[in-house]
Every structure is written in C-alpha cells, then in structure tokens.
C-alpha positions as CSV (number, residue, x, y, z in Angstrom):
1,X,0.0,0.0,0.0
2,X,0.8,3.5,-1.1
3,X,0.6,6.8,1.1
4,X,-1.2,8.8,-1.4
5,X,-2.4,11.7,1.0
6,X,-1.7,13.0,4.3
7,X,-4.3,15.8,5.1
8,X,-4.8,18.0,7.8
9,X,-8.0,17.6,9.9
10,X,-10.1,20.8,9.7
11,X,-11.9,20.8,13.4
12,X,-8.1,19.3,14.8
13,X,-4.9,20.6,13.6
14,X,-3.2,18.4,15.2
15,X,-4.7,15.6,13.6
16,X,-4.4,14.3,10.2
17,X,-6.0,11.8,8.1
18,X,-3.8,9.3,6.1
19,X,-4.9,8.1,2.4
20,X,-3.9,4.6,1.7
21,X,-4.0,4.0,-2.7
22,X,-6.4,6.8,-2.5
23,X,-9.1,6.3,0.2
24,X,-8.7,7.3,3.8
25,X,-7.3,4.7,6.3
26,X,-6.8,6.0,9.3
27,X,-6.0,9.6,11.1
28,X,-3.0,10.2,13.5
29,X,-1.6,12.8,15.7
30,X,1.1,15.5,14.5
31,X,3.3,14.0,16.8
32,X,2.6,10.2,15.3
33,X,3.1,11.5,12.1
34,X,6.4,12.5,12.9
35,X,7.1,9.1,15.1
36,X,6.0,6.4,12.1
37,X,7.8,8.3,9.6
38,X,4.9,8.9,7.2
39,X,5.2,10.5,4.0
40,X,2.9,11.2,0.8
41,X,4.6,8.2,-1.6
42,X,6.0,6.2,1.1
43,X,5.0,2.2,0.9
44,X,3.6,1.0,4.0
45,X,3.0,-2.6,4.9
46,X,-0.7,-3.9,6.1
47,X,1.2,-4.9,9.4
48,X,2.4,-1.4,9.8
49,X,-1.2,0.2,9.1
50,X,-2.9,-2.0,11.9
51,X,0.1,-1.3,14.3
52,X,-1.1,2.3,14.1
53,X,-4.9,2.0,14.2
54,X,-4.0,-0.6,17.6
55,X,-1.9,2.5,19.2
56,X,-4.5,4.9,18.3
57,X,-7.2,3.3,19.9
58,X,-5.2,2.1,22.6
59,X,-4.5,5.8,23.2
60,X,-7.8,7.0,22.7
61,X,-9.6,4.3,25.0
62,X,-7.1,5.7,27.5
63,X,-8.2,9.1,27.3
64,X,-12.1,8.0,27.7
65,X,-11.1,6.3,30.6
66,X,-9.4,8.6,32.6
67,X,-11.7,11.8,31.7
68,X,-14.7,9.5,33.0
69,X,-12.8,9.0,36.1
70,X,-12.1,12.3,36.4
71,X,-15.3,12.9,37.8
72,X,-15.4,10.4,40.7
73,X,-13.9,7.3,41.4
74,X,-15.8,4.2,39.3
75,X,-15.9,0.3,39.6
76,X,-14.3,-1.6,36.9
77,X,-17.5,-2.5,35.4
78,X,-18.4,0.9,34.9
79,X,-15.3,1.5,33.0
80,X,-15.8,-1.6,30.9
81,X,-19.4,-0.3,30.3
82,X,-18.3,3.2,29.1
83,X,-15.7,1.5,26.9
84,X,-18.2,-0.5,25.3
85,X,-20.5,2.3,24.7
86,X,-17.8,3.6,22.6
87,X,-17.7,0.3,20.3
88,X,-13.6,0.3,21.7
89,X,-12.9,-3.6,20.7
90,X,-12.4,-6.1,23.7
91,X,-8.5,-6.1,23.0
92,X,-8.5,-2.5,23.7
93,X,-11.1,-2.4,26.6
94,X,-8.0,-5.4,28.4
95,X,-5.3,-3.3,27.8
96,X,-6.7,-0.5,28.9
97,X,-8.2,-1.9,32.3
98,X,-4.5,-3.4,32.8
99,X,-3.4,-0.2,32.8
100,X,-5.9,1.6,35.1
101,X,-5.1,-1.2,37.3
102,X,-1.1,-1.0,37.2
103,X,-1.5,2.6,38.0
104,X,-4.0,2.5,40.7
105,X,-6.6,4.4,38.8
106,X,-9.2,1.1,39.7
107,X,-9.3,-0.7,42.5
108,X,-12.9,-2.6,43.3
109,X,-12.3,-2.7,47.0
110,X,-11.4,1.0,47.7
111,X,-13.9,2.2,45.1
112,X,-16.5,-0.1,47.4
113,X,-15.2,1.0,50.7
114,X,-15.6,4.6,49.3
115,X,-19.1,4.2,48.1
116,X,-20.3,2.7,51.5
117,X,-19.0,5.6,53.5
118,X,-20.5,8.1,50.9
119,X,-24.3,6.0,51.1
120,X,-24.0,6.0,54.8
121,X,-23.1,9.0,55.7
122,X,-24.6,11.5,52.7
123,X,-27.3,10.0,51.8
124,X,-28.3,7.1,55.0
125,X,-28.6,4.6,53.0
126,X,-28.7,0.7,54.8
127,X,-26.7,-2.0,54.1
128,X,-29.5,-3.9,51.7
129,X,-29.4,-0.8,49.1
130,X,-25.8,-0.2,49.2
131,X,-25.1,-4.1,48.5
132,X,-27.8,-4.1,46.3
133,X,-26.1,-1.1,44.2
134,X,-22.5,-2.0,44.4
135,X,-23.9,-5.8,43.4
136,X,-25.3,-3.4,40.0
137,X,-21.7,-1.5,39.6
138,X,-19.9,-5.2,39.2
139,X,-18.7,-5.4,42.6
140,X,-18.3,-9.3,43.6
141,X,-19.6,-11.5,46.5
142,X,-15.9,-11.9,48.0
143,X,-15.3,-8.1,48.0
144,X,-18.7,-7.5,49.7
145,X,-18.1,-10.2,51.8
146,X,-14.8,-8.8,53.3
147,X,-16.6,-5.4,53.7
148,X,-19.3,-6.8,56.2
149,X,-18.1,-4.3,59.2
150,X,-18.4,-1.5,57.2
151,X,-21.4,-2.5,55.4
152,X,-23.3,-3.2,59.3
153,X,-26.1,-0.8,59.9
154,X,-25.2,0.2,63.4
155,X,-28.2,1.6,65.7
156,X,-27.6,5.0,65.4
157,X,-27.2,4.7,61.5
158,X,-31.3,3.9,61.8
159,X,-32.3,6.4,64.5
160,X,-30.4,9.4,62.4
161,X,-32.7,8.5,59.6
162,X,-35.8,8.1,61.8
163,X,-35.2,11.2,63.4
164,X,-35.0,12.9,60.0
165,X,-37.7,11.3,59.1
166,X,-40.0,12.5,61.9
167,X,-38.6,15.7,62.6
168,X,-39.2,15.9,66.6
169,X,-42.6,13.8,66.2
170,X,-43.2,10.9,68.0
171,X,-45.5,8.6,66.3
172,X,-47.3,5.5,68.1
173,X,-50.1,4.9,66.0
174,X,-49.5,1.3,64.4
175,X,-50.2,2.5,60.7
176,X,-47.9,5.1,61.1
177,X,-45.2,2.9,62.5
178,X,-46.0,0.3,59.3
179,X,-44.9,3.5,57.3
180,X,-41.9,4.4,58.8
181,X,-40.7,0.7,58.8
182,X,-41.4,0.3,55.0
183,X,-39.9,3.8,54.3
184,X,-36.7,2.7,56.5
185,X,-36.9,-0.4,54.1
186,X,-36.8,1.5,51.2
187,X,-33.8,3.2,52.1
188,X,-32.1,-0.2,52.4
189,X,-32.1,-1.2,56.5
190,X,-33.7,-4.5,57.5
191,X,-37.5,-4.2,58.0
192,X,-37.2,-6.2,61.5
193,X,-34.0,-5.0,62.8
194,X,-35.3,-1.1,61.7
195,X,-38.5,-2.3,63.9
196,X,-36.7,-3.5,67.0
197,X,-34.3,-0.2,67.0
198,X,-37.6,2.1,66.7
199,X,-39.0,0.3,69.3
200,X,-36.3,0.9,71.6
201,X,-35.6,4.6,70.5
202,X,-39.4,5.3,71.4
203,X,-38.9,3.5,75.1
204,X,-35.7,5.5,75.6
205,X,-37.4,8.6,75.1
206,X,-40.1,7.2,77.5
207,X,-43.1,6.5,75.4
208,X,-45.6,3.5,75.4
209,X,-45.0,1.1,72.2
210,X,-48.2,-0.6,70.4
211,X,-47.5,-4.5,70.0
C-alpha cells in the first residue's frame, strides 16, 4: 500500500487523516506522524497500518477512561461499560483496564469502601441498598463479603434516619409505624432490625409502644 495523501484535519490541527491508494485509512496525531515516519509516496505494509490504528485506539480508549474517572472514582465495570459504549474492541477495553489497574486508577475494593462511606453518611442509605447497588456496579460477593463491618447498619445509623424522618414527632399509631418501617426499608435497612431499634428509640425517650 501506497501513502497517497496526508491531510490535515479541519476541526483538529493536530490531527491528520492518512490516504492509503487513495481512500482514507486511518487519522494520526502530528506527533505520530512524525514518530512512524509517514510520507505522501512512502509504501507501507498492512502490518504497519494496523500497528497504528491498535496504538491509536489504545491511546484514545485511554483518554475516555481517565476523563470518565475524572469525575469520581468508578468500579471496573463501569469502566468496561463506558468503553463499550464507545464500540472500543475487547482487546482495547484489556489493555486499557490493565493499565488503570497497574497505576491504581481502579481498584474494586477502595472504590467499594468509598461508596459505602459516601451511602452512609450523605445519603443514609442501609446496608440492603448499598449491597444491592455496588452488586449493579460489578462489585463481587468476595469483595462485599470482606466489607461486612463496614457494610453493618449500626443503631444509630437507623435512628439518624428516623429522626430525620420525623422531625421531633413521636409517632405511636400502628399504621404510622408500618410507614416508617417500610420507608426505612426503602432506604435499604432490615424491615425487622429497623422495627426493633424504633421500638427501643421510642422506650428511651419514654413513650408507650403498640405490640
């Protein structure tokens, strides 16, 4: 194959699109250009061409990834996703993974630990929707499993949420109690573990509890 054109991108100018025997192959970066040694008339072999279009994607997958994690931390799965939704081929989508992970840009477990802190404390979410979620974002069974202690709804992770809930009310009517236990279920804490720690919150503060 022939280098019949080199062209310079009109939106990029630091970008050009090769010809190859007259149709466009494949663009490159001014510094690329310069690194292959390509040149209007020059032959260039079919190995050569997909060595290029390999690094290019390579490259660009790179840059997706790291602008998407620019913005928060994200699971591996997320990353595979986003790839995907770029059509990046699953050759590209390994090698780029293998090098988020060599340079600690993903890590599963911190990316968990940091979600569960975030769930818990910003938003007061229980342990059921937060394992539920990260279970969404790819995170594994092993790697939930060895995040148990962080993942446990302590007491006072319910009564800040009832106590939001409420806002200084006390509530002993059965239906209303039905409603705070389903909305404390909703938000991802144990229906009869939120029911035993509402029961006790109400006799701390001294009031009578409907069986």
């Amino acid at each position: 194959m022939i280098i019949t054109d080199i062209q310079k991108q009109k939106h990029n100018e630091k970008r050009f699109s090769v010809f190859l025997d007259g149709e466009y192959a494949f663009s490159v970066t001014d510094i690329d250009l310069l690194y292959y040694k390509l040149k209007v008339g020059e032959n260039i072999t079919s190995e050569k061409v997909n060595e290029i279009i390999y690094n290019n994607a390579a490259a660009a997958a790179k840059k997706t990834a790291l602008n998407f994690l620019g913005y928060r931390m994200r699971s591996r799965k997320e990353i595979v996703d986003k790839l995907r939704s770029k059509e990046y081929s699953d050759d590209i989508i390994k090698y780029t993974l293998e090098f988020l992970e060599n340079y600690g840009y993903v890590n599963d477990r911190e990316f968990a630990e940091a979600y569960i802190k975030d769930k818990k404390n910003l938003k007061g979410f229980g342990s059921l929707r937060i394992r539920y979620e990260l279970s969404g974002l790819g995170i594994d069974d092993e790697i939930l499993g060895s995040l148990e202690d962080l993942l446990y709804d302590k007491d006072e992770d319910i009564i800040k949420v009832i106590e939001k809930r409420l806002k200084g009310r006390i509530i002993t009517d059965r239906r209303e109690m039905q409603k705070l236990y389903s909305y404390l279920y909703g938000r991802g804490f144990p229906y009869e573990r939120s029911k035993e720690v509402f029961q006790e919150y109400i006799k701390n503060i001294g009031e009578d509890i409907i069986d």
